[in-house]
C-alpha positions in Angstrom: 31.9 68.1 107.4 34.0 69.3 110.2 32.3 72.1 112.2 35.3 74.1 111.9 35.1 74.2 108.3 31.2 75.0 108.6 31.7 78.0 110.7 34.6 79.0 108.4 32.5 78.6 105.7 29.6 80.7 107.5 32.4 83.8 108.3 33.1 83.7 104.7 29.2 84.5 103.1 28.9 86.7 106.3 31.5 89.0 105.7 30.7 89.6 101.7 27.2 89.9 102.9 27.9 92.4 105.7 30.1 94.7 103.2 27.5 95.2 100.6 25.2 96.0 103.4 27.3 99.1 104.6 28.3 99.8 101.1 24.5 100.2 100.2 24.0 101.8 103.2 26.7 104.4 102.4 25.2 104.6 99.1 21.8 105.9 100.6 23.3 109.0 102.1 23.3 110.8 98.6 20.2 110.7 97.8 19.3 111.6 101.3 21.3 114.3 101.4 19.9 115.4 98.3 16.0 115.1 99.6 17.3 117.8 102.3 18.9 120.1 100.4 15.6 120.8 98.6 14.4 122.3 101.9 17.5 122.9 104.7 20.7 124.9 104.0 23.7 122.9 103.5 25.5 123.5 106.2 22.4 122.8 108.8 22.4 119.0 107.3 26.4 119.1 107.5 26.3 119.7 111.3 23.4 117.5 112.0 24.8 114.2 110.3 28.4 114.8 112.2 26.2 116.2 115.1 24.3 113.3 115.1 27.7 110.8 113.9 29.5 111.9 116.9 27.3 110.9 120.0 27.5 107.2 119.5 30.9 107.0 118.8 31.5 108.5 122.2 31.6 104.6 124.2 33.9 104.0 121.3 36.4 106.5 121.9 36.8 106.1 125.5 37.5 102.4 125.5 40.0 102.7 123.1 41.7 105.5 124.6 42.0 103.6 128.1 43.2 100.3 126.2 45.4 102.6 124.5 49.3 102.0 125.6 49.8 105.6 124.1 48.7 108.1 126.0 47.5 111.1 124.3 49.9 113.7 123.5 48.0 117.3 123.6 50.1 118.1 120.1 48.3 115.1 118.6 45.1 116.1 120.0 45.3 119.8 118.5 46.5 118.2 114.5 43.7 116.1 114.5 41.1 118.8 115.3 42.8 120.9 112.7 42.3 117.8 110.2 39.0 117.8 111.3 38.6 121.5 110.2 39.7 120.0 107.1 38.7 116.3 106.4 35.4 117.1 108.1 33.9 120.8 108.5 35.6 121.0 105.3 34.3 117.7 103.5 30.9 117.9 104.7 30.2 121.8 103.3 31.7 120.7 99.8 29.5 117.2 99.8 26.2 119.4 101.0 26.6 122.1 99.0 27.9 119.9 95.9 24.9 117.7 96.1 22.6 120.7 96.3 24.2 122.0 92.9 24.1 118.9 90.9 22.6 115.4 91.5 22.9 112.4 93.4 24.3 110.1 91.4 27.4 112.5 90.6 27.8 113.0 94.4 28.0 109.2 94.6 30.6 109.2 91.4 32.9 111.9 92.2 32.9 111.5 96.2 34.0 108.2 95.5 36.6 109.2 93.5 38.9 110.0 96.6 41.4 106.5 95.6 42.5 108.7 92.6 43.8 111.9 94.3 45.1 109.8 97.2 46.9 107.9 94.5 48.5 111.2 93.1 49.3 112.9 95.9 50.2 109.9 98.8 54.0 110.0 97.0 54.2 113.9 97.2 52.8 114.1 100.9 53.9 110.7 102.8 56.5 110.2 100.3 54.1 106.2 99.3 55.8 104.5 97.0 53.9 104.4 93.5 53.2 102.0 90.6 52.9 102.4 87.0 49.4 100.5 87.3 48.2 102.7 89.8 49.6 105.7 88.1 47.5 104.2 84.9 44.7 103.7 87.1 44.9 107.3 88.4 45.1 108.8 85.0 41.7 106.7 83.4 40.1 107.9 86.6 40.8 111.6 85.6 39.3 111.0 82.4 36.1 109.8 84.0 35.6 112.2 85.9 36.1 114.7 83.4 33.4 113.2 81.6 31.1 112.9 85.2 31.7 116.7 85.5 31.9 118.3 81.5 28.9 115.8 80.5 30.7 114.9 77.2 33.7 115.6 75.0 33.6 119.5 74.3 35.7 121.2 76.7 33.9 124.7 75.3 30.1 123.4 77.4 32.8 122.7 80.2 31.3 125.7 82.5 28.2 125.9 81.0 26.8 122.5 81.7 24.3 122.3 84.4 25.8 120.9 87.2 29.2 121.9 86.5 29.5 123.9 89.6 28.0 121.7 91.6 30.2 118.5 90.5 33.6 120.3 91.0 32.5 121.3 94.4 32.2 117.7 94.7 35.4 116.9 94.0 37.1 119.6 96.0 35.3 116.9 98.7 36.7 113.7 97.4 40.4 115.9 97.6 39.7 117.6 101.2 39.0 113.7 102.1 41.9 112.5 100.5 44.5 114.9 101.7 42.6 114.3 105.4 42.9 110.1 105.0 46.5 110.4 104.2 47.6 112.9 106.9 45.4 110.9 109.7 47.0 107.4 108.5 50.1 108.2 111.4 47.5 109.0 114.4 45.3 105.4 113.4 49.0 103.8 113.5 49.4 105.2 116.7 46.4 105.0 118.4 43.6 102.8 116.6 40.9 103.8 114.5 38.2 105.3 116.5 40.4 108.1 119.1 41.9 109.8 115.6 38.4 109.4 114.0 36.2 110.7 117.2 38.6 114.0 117.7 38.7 114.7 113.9 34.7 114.6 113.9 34.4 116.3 117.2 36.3 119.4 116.0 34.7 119.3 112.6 31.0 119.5 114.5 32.4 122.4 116.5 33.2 124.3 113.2 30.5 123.2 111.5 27.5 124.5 114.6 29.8 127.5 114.3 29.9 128.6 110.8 26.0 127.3 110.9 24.7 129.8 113.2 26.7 132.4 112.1 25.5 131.9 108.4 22.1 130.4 108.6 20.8 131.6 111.6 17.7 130.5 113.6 17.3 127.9 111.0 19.8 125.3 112.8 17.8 125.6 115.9 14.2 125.8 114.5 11.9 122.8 114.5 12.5 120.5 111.7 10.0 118.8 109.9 9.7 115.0 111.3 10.9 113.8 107.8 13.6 116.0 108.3 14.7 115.4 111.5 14.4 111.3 110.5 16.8 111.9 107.9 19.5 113.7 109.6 19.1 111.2 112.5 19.7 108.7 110.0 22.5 110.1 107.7 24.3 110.7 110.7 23.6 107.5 113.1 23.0 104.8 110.7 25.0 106.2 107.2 28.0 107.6 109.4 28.6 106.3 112.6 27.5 103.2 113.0 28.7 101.8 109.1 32.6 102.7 109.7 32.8 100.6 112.9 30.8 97.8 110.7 33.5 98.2 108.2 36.6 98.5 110.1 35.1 95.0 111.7 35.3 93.7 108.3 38.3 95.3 106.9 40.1 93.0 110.0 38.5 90.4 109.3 38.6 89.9 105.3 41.4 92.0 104.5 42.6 95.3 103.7 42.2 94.7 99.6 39.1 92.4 99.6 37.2 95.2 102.1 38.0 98.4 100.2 37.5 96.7 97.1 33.3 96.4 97.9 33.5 100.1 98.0 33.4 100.2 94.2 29.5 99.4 94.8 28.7 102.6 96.6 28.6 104.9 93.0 26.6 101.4 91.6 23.9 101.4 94.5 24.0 105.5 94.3 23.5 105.7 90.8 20.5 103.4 91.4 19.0 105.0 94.0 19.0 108.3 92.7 17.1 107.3 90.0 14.6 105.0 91.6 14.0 107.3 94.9 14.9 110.7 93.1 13.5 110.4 89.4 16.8 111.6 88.3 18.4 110.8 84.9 21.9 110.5 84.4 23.1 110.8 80.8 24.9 108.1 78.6 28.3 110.2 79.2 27.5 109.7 83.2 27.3 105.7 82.3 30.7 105.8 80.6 32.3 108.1 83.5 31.0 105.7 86.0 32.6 102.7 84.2 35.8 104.5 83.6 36.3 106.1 87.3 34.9 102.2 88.7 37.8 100.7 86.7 40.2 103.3 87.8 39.9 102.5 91.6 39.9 98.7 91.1 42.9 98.9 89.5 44.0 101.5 92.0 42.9 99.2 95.1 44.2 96.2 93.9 47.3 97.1 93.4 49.4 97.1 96.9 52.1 99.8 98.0 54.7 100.5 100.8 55.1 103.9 102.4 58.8 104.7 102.8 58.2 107.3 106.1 57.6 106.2 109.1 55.4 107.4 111.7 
């Protein structure tokens, strides 16, 4: 066999290989998150994993920014530290305090559940094009979620059930995230992936140690426990900043469709973890959300479309 063919061969098992690896990784945040919450405020763990997420992408930003052929324009700069106020400070506090409220596993649903507001609200706010498949998809995935959050059929338990609160806290995240990928799409088409992504979660930080000392305290500079302080380390440096440069690696190098489609595994791995590291027990209406919002953003993924604005 020619060697070519050998080392395209070996990028082709690499690349699968290297996506499940960051999808699992992603997948561990939740239930680390989780472990946290039982003992740090949600906002302390929200500005230590983008605290801690920030630092190394620091090389990364200033490479890009010199190889740039765009200079940065100072308007830029200030809308992507406002959609860091919003895709970040805003994100984090809804994903913290959401997973503190209900469980792990539904973090790892309804976070994940981001392709279906993007799908509804990418034609009102970049004026994307839309299909009646992803529409279809969109709609399903409502539906699953609606069993995710209401834990069944009877819309009267709607508010009553346990983690009620919690899960639609959770997906005010999943939309804060969605609105923030859609808006930032110009600035990665203008200037690359990590400048837009470095400002965003540089201002978010800012706010975040802000609204964390002003709220919590001396608790945000106390001592943490060594278990704690591992975990933050590693929700921030492992499960944030080091898996998105892993994935846009691999998003370049497989595809757009084929990369975003592995993401479907992240609610799969969560739902696993949380119950082998957490104990927690998701019931049989959680299985059939999770099958329902999983279909939803295949068919959501997998179906390509245009936008008609330029940037």
């Amino acid at each position: 066999m020619p060697e070519f063919t050998l080392k395209q061969e070996a990028r082709n098992v690499l690349w699968p290989v290297l996506l499940i690896f960051v999808m699992f990784i992603l997948a561990t945040v939740f239930p680390a998150t989780k472990h946290l919450s039982r003992d740090l405020s949600p906002l302390t763990i929200a500005f230590y994993r983008y605290f801690w997420g920030t630092i190394p992408l620091i090389p990364f930003f200033i490479v890009q920014n010199k190889r740039n052929s765009t200079p940065l324009r100072c308007r830029d700069v200030l809308s992507m530290a406002g959609l860091g106020a919003f895709g970040i400070a805003l994100f984090s506090v809804c994903f913290t305090f959401g997973l503190k409220l209900s469980t792990a596993y539904n973090g790892s649903l309804l976070i994940n559940s981001q392709p279906i507001f993007t799908t509804l609200l990418a034609p009102i706010i970049i004026k994307e094009e839309f299909s009646q498949v992803r529409i279809l998809g969109a709609v399903a995935g409502i539906i699953g979620v609606y069993f995710i959050v209401a834990g069944g059929f009877d819309v009267g338990d709607l508010v009553t059930h346990e983690f009620f609160w919690g899960n639609l806290i959770l997906l005010g995240g999943a939309l804060s995230i969605s609105i923030y990928s859609i808006l930032l799409k110009r600035y990665v088409i203008r200037y690359g992936g990590f400048v837009p992504t470095f400002l965003t979660m540089l201002s978010g930080t800012l706010i975040l140690l802000a609204a964390a000392l002003s709220i919590c305290g001396g608790e945000v500079l106390r001592a943490l426990t060594i278990d704690s302080r591992f975990l933050l380390v590693y929700i921030g440096v492992i499960g944030t900043a080091l898996v998105y440069p892993m994935f846009n690696m691999a998003l370049k190098a497989t595809g757009v469709v084929r990369a975003v489609g592995f993401k479907l595994l992240i609610p799969v791995f969560g739902i696993a973890l949380s119950v082998v590291l957490l104990g927690e027990r998701p019931g049989v209406f959680t299985y059939i959300g999770a099958v329902i919002v999983i279909a939803s953003v295949y068919l959501i993924q997998r179906t390509p479309v245009k936008a008609r604005r330029s940037f």
